[in-house]
N, C-alpha and C positions, 0 to 999 in steps of 0.2 A: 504493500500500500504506500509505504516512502515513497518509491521509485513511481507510482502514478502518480502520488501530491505533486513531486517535481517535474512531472511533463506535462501536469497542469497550471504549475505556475509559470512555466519557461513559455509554454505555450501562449498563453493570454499575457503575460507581459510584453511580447512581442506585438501584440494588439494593441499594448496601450493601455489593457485592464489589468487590475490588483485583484484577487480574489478574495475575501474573507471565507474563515475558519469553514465556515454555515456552506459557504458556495463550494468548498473542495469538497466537502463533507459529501452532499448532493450528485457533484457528478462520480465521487468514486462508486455511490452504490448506484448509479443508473447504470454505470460502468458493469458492474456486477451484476448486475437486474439482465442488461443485453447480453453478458457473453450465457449466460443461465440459462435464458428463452431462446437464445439463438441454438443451442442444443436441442430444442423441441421442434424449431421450424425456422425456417431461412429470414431472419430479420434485413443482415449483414454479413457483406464478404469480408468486411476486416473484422480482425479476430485481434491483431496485436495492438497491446493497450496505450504503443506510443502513436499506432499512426488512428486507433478511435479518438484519441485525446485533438491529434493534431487535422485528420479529415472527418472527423464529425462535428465534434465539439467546438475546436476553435474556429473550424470554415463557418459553423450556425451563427458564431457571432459577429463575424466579419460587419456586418448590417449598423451595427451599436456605436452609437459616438456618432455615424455619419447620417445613413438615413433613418433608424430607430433612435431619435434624438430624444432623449428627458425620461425614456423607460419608461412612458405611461401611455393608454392607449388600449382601444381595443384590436386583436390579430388574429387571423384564421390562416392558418398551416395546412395546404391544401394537398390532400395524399402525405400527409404525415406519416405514414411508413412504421418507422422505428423511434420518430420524434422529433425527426431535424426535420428543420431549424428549430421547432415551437416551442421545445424543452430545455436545450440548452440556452434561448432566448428568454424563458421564464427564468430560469436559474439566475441567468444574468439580471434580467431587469424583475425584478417581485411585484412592480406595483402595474406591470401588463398583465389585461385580462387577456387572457388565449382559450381558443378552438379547437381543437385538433380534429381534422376531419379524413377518414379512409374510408374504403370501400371494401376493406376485407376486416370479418369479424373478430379475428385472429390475434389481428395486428389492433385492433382497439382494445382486446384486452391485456395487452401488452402496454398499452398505454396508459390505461386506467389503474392496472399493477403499480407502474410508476408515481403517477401522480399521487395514489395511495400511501406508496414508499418513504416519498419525501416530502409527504405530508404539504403538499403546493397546492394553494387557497388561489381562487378565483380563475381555474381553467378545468377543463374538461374534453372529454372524446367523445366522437361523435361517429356513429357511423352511417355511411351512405357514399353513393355517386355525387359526385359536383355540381353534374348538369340538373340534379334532381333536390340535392338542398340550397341553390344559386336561386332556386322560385319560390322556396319556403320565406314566408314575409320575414320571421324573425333573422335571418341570416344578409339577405339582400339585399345589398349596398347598404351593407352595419358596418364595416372594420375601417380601423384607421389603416392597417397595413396587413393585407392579406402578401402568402409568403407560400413558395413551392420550390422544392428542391428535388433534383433527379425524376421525374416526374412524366415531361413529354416535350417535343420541343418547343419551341415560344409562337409558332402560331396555333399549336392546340391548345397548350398552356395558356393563351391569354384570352381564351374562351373559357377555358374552364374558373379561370381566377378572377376577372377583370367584373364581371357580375355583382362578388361580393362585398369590392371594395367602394365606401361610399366616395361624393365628389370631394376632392380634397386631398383622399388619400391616397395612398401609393401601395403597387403590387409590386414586389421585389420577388424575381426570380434567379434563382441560384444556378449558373451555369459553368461552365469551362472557361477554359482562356477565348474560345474561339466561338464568342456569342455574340458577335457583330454582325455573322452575316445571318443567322437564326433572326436579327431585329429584324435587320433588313428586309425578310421573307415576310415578318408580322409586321411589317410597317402599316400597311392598308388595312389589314381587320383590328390592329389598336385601334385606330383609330373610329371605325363601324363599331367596336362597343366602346367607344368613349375615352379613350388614355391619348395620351399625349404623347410627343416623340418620345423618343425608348433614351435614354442616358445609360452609359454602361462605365460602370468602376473595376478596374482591375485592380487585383492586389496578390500577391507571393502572400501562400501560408508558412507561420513564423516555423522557423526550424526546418526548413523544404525548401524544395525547387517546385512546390505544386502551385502552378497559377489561377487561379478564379475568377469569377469575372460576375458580379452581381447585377443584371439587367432592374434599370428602373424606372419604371411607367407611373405619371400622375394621374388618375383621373381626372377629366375634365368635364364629363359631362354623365348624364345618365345613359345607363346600357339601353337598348333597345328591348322590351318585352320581348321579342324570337328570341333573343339570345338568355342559354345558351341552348341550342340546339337539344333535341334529343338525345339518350346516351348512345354513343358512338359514332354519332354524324361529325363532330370536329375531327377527330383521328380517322376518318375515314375521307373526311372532304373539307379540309383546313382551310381558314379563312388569310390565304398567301398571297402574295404581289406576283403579278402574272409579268414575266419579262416581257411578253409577244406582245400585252397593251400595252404596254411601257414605250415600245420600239414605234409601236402604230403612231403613237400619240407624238412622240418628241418628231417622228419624219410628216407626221400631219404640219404639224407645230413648222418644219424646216421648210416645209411646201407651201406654207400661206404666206414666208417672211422672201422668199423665191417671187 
């Protein structure tokens, strides 16, 4: 247990955060909670406790200090999985009310184990499909910053997420180094349910060569009632920027200045 306190302190100092006694406390036994369950059913493919500390843990937090500003705020964790970002987020900030929302039974009670564990007041799991709690009134454009990690790419993803976040607030999706051109593709359906141009932060996680890159979408406006689709119409027929109009348009555009 030394040897995790210290790859959680090396880890988030490199962030920029200090951890108190209560917040190591926390992630050692989620620590313990995941590698436990992941023996019953496939949570996670990392197993070793420097790289869950450094690509789970400290990538969930990358968001804090910059666009999860003040740690207060309501947040919906969309295909929360295993718990990233929402838990290590909670951990981090205590006075965010969090959602955790999946689609597999499994994986919420894993979540709800957790939440039990560490005894974390004002969050909850939830289970269901996205496209089908995105219409639920209590859910629908509620959160200050709905959040998806590993998940789908960003023009399914911002179908699936962009619904629940109200105007104002921001969808941060957690991607690779190489999510500029994933915006690019979702530039036109952000914008059909209401976000704003896509801003993207890269950052190196501390103690690695692993780069990240956190895509970030304002809401601007309200979703459209169609959206989101049925379940498995966006993954099936994503809402992406078609090059071919692209082309059409800019040589229309060359032919009328001709």
């Amino acid at each position: 247990m030394d040897q995790n306190r210290e790859y959680l302190e090396n880890a988030f100092a490199g962030l920029g955060i200090r951890l108190d006694p209560g917040q190591i406390q926390a992630f050692e036994l989620y620590m313990q909670l995941l590698l436990e369950w992941n023996e019953k059913f496939n949570l996670t493919a990392i197993t070793n406790p420097k790289d869950i500390v450094i690509k789970h843990f400290a990538d969930s937090c990358g968001t804090v200090g910059h666009e999860i500003t003040g740690g207060e705020g309501l947040l919906a964790d969309i295909g929360s999985g295993a718990g990233f970002p929402g838990i290590p987020l909670k951990i981090l900030c205590p006075d965010l009310t969090v959602v955790l929302m999946d689609s597999l039974k499994k994986r919420v009670g894993f979540l709800e184990t957790v939440i039990e564990a560490l005894s974390l007041k004002n969050i909850c799991a939830v289970h269901g499909r996205a496209e089908d709690l995105a219409r639920a009134m209590e859910f629908r454009e509620q959160f200050d910053y709905v959040t998806a990690r590993a998940v789908a790419s960003l023009p399914v993803l911002s179908e699936y997420c962009l619904p629940f976040v109200k105007t104002g607030g921001l969808f941060l999706a957690y991607k690779s180094a190489g999510a500029r051109e994933e915006a690019e593709q979702a530039s036109a359906g952000i914008r059909v349910l209401g976000g704003g141009r896509p801003k993207i932060r890269e950052y190196l996680l501390p103690d690695s060569d692993y780069r990240r890159s956190v895509v970030i979408i304002e809401k601007r406006r309200e979703t459209p009632k169609s959206f989101p689709r049925k379940a498995g119409t966006a993954a099936k027929k994503p809402l992406i920027r078609d090059p071919q109009k692209d082309l059409k348009k800019n040589t229309a555009k060359t032919n009328s200045i001709r």
